[in-house]
C-alpha positions as CSV (number, residue, x, y, z in Angstrom):
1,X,-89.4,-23.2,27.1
2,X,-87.7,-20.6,25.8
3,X,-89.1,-19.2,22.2
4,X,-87.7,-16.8,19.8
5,X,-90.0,-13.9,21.1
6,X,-89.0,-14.4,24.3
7,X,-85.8,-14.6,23.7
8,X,-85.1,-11.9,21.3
9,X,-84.7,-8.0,22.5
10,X,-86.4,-9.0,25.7
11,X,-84.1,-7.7,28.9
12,X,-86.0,-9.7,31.3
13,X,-84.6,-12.8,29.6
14,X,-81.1,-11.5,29.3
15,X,-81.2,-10.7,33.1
16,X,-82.6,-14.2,34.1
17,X,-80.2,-16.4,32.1
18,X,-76.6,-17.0,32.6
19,X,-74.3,-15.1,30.0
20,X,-73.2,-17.9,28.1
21,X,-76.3,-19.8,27.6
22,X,-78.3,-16.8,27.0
23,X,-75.4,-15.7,24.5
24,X,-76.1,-19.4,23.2
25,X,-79.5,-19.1,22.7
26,X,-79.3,-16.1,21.3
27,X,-77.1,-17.5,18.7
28,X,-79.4,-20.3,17.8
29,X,-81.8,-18.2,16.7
30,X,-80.4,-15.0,15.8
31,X,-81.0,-14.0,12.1
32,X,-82.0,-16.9,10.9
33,X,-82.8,-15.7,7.4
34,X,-79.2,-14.9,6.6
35,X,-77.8,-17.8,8.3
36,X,-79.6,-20.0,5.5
37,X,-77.1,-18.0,3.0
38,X,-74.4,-18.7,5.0
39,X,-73.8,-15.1,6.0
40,X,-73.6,-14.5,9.9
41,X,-75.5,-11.8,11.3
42,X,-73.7,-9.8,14.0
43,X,-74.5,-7.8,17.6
44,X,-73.2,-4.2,16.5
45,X,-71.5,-2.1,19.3
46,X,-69.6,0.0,16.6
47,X,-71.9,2.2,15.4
48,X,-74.5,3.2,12.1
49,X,-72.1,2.0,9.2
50,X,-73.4,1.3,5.8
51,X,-71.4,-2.1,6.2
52,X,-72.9,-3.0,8.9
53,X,-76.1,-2.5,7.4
54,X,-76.8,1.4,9.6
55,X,-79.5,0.1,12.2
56,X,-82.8,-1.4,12.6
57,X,-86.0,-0.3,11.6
58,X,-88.2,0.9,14.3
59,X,-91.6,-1.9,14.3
60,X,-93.7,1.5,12.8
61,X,-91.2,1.4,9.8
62,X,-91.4,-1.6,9.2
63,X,-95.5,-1.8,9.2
64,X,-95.6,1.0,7.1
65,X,-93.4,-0.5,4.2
66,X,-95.4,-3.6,4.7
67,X,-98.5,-2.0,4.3
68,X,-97.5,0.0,1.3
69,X,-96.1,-2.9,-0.4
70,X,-100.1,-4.4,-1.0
71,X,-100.9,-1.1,-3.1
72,X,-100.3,0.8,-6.1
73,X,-99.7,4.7,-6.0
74,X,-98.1,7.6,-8.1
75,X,-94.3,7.6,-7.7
76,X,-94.4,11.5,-8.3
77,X,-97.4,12.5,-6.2
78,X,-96.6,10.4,-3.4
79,X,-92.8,12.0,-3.1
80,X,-94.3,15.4,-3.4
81,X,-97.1,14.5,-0.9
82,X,-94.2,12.9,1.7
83,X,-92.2,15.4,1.6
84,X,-94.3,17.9,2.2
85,X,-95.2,15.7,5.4
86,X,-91.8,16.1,6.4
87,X,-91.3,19.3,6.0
88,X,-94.2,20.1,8.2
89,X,-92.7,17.9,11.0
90,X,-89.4,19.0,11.0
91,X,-90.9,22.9,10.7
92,X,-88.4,23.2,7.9
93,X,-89.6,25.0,4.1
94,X,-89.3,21.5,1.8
95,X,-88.1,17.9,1.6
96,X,-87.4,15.0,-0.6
97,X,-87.0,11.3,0.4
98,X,-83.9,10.1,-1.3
99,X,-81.8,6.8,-1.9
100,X,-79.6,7.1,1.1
101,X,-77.3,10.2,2.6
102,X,-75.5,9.8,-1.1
103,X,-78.2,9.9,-2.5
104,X,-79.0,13.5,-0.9
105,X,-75.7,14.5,-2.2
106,X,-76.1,13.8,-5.5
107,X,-79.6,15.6,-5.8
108,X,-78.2,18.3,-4.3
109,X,-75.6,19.0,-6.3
110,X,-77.6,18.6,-9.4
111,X,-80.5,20.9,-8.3
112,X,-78.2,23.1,-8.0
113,X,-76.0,22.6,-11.1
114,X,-78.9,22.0,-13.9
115,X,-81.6,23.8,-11.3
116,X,-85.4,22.8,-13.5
117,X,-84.1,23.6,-16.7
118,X,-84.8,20.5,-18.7
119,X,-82.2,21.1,-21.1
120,X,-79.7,21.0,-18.5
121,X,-81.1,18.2,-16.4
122,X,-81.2,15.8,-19.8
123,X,-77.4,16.6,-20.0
124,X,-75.4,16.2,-16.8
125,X,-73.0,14.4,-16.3
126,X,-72.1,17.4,-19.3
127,X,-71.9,20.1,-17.4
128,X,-70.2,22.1,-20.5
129,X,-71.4,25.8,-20.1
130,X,-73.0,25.6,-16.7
131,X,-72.1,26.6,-13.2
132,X,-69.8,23.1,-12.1
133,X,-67.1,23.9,-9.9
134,X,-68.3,23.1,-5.9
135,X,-66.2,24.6,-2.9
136,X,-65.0,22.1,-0.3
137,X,-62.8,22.4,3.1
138,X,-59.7,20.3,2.0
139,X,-60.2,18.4,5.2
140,X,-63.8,18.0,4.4
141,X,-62.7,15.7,1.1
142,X,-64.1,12.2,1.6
143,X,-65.2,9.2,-1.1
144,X,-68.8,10.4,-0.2
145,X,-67.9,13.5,-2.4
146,X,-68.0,11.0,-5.5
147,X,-71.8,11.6,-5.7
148,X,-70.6,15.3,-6.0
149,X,-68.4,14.5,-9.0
150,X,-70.5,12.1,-10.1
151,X,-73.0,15.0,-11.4
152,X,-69.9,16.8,-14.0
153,X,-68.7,18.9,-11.5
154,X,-65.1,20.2,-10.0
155,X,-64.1,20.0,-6.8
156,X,-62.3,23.2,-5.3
157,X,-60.4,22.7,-1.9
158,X,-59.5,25.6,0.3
159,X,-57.6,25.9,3.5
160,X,-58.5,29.3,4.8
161,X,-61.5,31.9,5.1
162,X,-59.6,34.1,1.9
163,X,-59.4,31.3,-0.1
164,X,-62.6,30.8,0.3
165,X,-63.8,33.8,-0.8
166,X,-61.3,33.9,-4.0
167,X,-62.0,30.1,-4.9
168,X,-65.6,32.1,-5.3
169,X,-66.7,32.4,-8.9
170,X,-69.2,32.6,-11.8
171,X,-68.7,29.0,-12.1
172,X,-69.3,28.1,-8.6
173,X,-72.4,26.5,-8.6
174,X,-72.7,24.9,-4.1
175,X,-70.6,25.4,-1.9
176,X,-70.9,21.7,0.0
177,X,-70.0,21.3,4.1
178,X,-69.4,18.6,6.1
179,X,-70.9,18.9,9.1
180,X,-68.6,16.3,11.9
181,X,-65.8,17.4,10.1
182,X,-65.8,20.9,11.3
183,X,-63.3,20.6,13.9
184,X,-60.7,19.3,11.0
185,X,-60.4,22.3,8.6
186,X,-59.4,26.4,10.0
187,X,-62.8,27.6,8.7
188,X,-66.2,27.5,10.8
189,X,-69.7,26.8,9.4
190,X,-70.5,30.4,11.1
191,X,-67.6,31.6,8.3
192,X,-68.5,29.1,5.4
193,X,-72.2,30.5,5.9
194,X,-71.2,34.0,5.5
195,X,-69.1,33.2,2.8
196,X,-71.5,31.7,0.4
197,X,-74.5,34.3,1.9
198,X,-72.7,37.1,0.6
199,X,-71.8,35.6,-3.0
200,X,-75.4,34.3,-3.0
201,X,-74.2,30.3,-3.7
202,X,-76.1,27.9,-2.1
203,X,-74.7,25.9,0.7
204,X,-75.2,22.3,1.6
205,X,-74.9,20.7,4.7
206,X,-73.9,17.0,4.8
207,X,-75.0,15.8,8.3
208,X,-75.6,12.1,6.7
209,X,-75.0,10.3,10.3
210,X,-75.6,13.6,12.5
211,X,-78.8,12.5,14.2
212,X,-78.9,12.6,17.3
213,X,-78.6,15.0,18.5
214,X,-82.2,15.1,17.1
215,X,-82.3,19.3,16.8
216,X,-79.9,18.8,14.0
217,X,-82.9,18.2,11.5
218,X,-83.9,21.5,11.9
219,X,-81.7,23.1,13.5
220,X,-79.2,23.2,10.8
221,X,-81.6,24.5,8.0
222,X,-82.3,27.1,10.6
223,X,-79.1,28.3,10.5
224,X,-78.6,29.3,7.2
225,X,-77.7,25.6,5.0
226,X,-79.3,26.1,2.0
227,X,-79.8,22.3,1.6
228,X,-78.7,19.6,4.5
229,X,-78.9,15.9,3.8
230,X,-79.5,13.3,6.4
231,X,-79.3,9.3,6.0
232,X,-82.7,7.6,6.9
233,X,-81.0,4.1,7.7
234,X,-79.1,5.4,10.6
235,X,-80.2,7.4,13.7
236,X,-83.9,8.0,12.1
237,X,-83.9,3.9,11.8
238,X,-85.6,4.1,8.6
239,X,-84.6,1.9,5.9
240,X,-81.3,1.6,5.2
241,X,-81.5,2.7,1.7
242,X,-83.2,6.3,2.2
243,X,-82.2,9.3,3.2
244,X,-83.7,12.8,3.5
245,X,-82.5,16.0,1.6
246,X,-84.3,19.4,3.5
247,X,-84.5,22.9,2.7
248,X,-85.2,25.6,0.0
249,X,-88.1,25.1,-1.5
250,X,-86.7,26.1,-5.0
251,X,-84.0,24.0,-4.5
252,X,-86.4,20.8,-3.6
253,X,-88.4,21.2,-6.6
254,X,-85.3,21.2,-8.9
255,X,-83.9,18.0,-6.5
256,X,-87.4,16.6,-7.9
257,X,-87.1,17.0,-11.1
258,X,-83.5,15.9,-11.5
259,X,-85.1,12.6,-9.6
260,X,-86.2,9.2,-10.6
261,X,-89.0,8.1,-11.6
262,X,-87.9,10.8,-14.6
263,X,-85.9,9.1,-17.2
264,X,-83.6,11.1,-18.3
265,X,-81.8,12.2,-15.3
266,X,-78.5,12.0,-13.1
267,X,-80.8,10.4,-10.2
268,X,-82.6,8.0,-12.2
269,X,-80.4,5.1,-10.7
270,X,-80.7,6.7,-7.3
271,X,-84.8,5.2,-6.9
272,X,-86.3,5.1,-4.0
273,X,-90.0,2.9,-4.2
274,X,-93.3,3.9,-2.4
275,X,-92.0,1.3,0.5
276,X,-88.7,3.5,1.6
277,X,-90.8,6.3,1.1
278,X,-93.7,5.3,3.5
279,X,-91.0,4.0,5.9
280,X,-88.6,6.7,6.6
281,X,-91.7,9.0,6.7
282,X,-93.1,6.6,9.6
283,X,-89.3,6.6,11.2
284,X,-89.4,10.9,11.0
285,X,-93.1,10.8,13.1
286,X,-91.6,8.1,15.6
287,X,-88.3,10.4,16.1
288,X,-90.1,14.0,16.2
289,X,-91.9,12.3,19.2
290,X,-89.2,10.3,20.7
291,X,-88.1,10.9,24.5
292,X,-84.2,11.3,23.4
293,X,-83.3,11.7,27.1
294,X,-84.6,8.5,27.9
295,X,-82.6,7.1,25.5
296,X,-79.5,8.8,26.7
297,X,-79.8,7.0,29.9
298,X,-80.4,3.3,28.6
299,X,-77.4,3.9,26.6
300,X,-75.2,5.0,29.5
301,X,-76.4,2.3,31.5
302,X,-75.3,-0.2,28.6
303,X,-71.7,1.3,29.1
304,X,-71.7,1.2,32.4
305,X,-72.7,-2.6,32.5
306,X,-70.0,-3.7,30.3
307,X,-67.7,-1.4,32.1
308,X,-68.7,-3.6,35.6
309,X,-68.1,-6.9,33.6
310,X,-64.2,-5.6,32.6
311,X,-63.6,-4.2,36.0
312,X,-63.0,-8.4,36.7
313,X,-60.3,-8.8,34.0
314,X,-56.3,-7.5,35.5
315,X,-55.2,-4.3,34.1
316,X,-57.9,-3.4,31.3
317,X,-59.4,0.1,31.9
318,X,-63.1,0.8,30.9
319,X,-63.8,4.7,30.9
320,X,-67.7,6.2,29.6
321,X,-67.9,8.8,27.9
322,X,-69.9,10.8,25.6
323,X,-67.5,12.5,22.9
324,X,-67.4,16.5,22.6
325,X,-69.9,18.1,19.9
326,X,-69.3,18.9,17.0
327,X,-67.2,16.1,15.7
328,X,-68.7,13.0,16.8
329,X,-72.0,11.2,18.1
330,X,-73.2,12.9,21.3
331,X,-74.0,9.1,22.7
332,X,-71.9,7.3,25.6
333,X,-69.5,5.2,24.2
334,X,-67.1,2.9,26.6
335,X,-63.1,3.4,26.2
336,X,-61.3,0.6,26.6
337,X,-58.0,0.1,27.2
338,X,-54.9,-2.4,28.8
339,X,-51.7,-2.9,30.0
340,X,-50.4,-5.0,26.9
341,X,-47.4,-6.3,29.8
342,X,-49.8,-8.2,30.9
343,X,-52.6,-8.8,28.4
344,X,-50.3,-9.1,25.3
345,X,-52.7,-9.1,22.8
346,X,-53.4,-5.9,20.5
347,X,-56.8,-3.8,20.2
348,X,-56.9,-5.3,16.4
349,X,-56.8,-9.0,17.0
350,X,-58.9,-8.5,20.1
351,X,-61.8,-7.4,18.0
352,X,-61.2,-9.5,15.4
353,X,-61.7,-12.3,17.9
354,X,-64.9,-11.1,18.8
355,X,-65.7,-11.0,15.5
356,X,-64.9,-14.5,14.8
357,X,-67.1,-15.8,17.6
358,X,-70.4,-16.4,18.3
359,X,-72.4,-14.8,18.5
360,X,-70.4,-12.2,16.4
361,X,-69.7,-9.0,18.1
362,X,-68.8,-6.0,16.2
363,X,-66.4,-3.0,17.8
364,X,-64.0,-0.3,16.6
365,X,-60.5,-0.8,17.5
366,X,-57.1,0.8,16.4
367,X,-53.7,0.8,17.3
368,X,-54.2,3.1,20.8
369,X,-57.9,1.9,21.9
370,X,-61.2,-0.2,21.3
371,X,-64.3,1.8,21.5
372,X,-67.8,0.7,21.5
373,X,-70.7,2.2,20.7
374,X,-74.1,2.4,22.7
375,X,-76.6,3.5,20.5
376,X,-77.0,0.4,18.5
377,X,-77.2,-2.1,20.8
378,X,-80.5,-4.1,21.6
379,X,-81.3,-4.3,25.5
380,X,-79.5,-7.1,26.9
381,X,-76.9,-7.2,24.2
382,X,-74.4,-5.4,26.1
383,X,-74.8,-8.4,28.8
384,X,-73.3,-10.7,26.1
385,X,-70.3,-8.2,25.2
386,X,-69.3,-7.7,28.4
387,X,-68.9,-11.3,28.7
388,X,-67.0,-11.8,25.7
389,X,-64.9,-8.8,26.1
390,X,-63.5,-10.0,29.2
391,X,-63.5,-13.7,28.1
392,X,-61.2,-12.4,25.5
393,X,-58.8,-10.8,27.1
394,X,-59.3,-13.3,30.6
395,X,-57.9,-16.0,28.0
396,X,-54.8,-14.3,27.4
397,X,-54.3,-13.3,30.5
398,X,-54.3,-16.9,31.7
399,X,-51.2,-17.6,29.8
């Protein structure tokens, strides 16, 4: 008899059974706990997205949250005493656990903005008087820069390297980067660095989803950011609603102060309790000691097998491929493409019908190509996506 243990995660099982009844099985049992609200939970081959809930929480996570539920602690001291973990791990001068990669935004922006003048930090969103206008790369502009505006300030777009350096003021208070959009603006971090190094305006780095590759947490401070935020809930697999915000010491302690558990403060709504706190800090140990190129190669192999299971469906293509840095994950992903002439069915409704079954697949598709992602998947997941990839498109090719 198979049980949920056995069945769950386990790539012996998924190797042993046929594709549809494991896919079945799986289904029977699979996230149970949202089922009973009538919500169906979901196989993700698309990637860390906030709607899909980012990723899962590595078992040490999870332990550590659980354990640090049973007690009570001092909010203050134990953010000061995490971070300062951190920081040690990641070899970088200071960090703060914060509510999400947004959350890392905000708190930077209002460290620097109000800095740990009380006056000022009582008073934001009023910004009247103070350093408030932030520099972005017009093709860096994204909703995430609401937690940006969210602190008073005024967003300055420039195209080039001189209007960087002229958008440059007295009232400039960060100059904020965003680091996978580099290859969409004419300016390079190497040029954005200098820029704000020689005005003396500190930089941030938003690399919320930029892990792996796993050098970026300190690699990036390294190189000159000021501040860089990270989410927790997404290549770390912490939980979902942390993130991490590392550099400057200076710049941390003002992030503290302009943090909950104070009162009156931008951040007050942006909480994070003892048990995200204790979790992402168990998710940063597990990473800093993860074998990353092991990883690499069960992901590939993931690809590959779906790849193998399309090769039987009539003209559908099935390229991996890891996309070019900077710009994108450095994972494998699998390309997929057909021949609507004889599979007429579009990339859109195609995912949308693996959406609607069961168990629900989740992919990214637009008008030119589906894509799907490695780095999320469970072993033995990809055995059930291959199937109902090409049961998909088998169907209409039937017709």
């Amino acid at each position: 008899m198979i049980n949920r243990r056995t069945l769950l995660l386990s790539p012996l099982t998924a190797a042993m059974l046929p594709r549809k009844v494991y896919a079945a099985q799986l289904a029977s049992v699979h996230g149970e706990i949202y089922r009973q609200l009538g919500v169906r939970p979901l196989i993700n081959a698309a990637g860390t997205y906030t709607t899909l809930t980012g990723s899962l929480l590595v078992p040490q996570a999870r332990e550590a949250m659980s354990e640090a539920s049973k007690y009570f602690v001092p909010l203050i001291d134990l953010q000061q005493a995490a971070g300062a973990r951190i920081a040690k791990l990641l070899g970088v001068p200071a960090a703060i656990v914060t509510s999400g990669g947004a959350g890392s935004i905000l708190l930077a922006t209002a460290a620097c903005v109000a800095g740990k003048d009380p006056e000022k930090i009582a008073r934001v969103p009023d910004t009247t008087g103070m350093k408030n206008e932030i520099i972005m790369v017009r093709q860096h502009r994204m909703g995430f820069d609401h937690a940006c505006r969210a602190v008073g300030t005024r967003i300055v777009e420039v195209d080039t390297v001189a209007e960087l350096k002229a958008a440059i003021t007295p009232k400039t208070a960060m100059l904020f980067w965003v680091n996978i959009s580099e290859p969409k603006g004419k300016i390079t971090a190497k040029a954005f660095l200098e820029a704000g190094k020689r005005a003396g305006v500190p930089i941030f780095n938003d690399a919320a989803a930029e892990l792996p590759p796993a050098d970026n947490l300190s690699l990036l401070v390294k190189q000159g950011f000021d501040l860089v935020g990270f989410s927790g809930g997404k290549g770390l697999h912490g939980p979902q609603s942390s993130g991490l915000l590392l550099g400057r010491s200076d710049l941390i302690e003002a992030a503290h102060l302009n943090n909950s558990p104070y009162a009156d403060t931008i951040a007050r709504t942006a909480k994070v309790g003892k048990e995200e706190i204790m979790g992402l800090l168990a998710a940063v140990e597990v990473y800093v000691k993860r074998d990353h190129s092991a990883d690499l190669k069960l992901w590939h192999g993931m690809m590959q097998n779906v790849a193998r299971d399309l090769k039987r469906v009539r003209a559908v293509t099935a390229e991996v491929y890891v996309p070019p840095y900077p710009g994108a994950h450095p994972v494998p992903y699998l390309r997929v493409k057909w021949d609507r002439a004889f599979l007429p069915i579009s990339y859109e409704e195609c995912a949308k019908r693996l959406r609607d079954g069961e168990p629900r697949i989740e992919v990214n598709a637009s008008a030119e190509e589906m894509t799907l992602a490695s780095y999320m998947l469970n072993p033995g997941e990809e055995r059930i996506v291959g199937w109902r990839l090409a049961e998909v498109l088998g169907s209409v090719a039937d017709r």
